[in-house]
C-alpha positions as CSV (number, residue, x, y, z in Angstrom):
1,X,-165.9,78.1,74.3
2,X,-164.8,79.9,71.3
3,X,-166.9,82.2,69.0
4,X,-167.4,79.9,66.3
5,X,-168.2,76.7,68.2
6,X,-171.0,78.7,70.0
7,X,-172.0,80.0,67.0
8,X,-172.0,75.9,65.1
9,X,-173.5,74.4,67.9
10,X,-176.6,77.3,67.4
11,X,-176.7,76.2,63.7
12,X,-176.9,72.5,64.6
13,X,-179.5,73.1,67.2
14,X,-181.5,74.7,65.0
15,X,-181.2,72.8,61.4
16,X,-181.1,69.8,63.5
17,X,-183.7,67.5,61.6
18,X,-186.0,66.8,64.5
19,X,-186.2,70.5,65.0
20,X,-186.7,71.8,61.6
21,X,-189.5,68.8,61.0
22,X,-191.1,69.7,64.7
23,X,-191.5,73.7,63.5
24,X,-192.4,72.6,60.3
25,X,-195.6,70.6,61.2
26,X,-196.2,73.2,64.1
27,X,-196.1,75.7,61.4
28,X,-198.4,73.7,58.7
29,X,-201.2,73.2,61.8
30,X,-201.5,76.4,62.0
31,X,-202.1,77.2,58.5
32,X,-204.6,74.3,58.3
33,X,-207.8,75.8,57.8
34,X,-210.6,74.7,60.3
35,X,-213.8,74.1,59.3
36,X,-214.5,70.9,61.8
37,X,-211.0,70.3,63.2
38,X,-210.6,67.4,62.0
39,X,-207.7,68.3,59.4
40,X,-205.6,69.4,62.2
41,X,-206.6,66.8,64.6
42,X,-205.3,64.1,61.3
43,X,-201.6,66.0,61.0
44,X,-199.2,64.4,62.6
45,X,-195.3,64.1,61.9
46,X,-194.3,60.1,61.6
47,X,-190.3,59.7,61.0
48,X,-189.4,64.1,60.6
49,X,-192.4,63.7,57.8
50,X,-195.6,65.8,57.8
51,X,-198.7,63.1,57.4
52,X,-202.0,64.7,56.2
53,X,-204.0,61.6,57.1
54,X,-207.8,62.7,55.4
55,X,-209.2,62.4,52.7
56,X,-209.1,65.7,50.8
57,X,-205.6,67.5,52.4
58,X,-204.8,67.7,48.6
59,X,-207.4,69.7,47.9
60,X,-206.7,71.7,50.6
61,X,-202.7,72.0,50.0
62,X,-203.4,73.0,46.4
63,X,-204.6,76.0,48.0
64,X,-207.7,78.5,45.9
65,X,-208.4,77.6,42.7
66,X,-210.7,77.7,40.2
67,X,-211.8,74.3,38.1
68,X,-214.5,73.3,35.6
69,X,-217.1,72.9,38.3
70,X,-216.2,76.7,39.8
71,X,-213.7,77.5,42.7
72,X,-212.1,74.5,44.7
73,X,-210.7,74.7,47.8
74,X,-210.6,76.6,51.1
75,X,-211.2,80.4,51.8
76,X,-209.2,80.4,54.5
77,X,-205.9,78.7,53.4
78,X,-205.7,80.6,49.6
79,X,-202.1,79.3,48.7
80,X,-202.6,75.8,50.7
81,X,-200.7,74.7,53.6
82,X,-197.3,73.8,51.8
83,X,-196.0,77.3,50.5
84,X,-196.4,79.4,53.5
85,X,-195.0,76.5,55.8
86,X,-191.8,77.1,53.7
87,X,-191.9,80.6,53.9
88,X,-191.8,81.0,57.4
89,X,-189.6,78.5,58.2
90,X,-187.3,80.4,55.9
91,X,-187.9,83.4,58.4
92,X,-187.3,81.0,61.1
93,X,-183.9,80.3,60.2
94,X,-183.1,83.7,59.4
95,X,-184.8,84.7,62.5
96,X,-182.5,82.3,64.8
97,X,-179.4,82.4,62.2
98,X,-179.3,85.5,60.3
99,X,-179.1,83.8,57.3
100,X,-181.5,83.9,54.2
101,X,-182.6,80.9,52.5
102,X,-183.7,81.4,49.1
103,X,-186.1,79.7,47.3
104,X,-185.0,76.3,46.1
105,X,-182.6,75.9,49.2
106,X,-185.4,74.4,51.5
C-alpha cells in the first residue's frame, strides 16, 4: 500500500462521522459537571448527535455567568460543556492527523 492511501485511510478512520460524534460525546461527559450524576447519566448520542436529555443542560452549557438574580451556572464547568468539547477535539485531530483546525472549521 502506497504512502498516501495509508495516509487517506487514517484520515477517514478518524473524521469518519461515527468516530468524531463517539469522541465528541465522550469528550462532553467528561466535561459535564457532577453534582448528582444525573447530567451525565441523561447524555447520550442518538443519530452522531449529542442529546442533553434534563432539564437545565442549557444552563449548564452556557457555562459561568452572572444574571440579575447573581451568578448562574456551574463552578465546575466555567465555559459550559460545548466550547471545550470543540477544543479538544481540535487537538484530537491534530493529535491523530497533524493538522490544525481553526476556529470556525469544526
Amino acid at each position: 500500500m502506497s504512502n498516501i492511501t495509508t495516509r487517506l485511510k487514517k484520515v477517514e478512520m478518524v473524521l469518519n462521522d461515527r468516530n468524531i460524534a463517539q469522541h465528541a460525546v465522550t469528550i462532553f461527559k467528561e466535561e459535564t459537571p457532577v453534582d448528582s450524576g444525573n447530567a451525565r447519566r441523561s447524555t447520550t448520542l442518538k443519530s452522531n448527535v449529542i442529546e442533553a436529555d434534563y432539564p437545565y443542560a442549557q444552563v449548564l452549557n452556557q457555562g459561568r455567568r452572572p444574571t440579575a438574580r447573581g451568578m448562574r451556572g456551574s463552578k465546575q464547568a466555567p465555559e459550559g460543556m460545548t466550547k471545550p468539547t470543540i477544543a479538544r477535539l481540535r487537538d484530537y485531530v491534530r493529535d491523530q492527523l497533524g493538522v490544525s483546525l481553526k476556529q470556525g472549521q469544526v
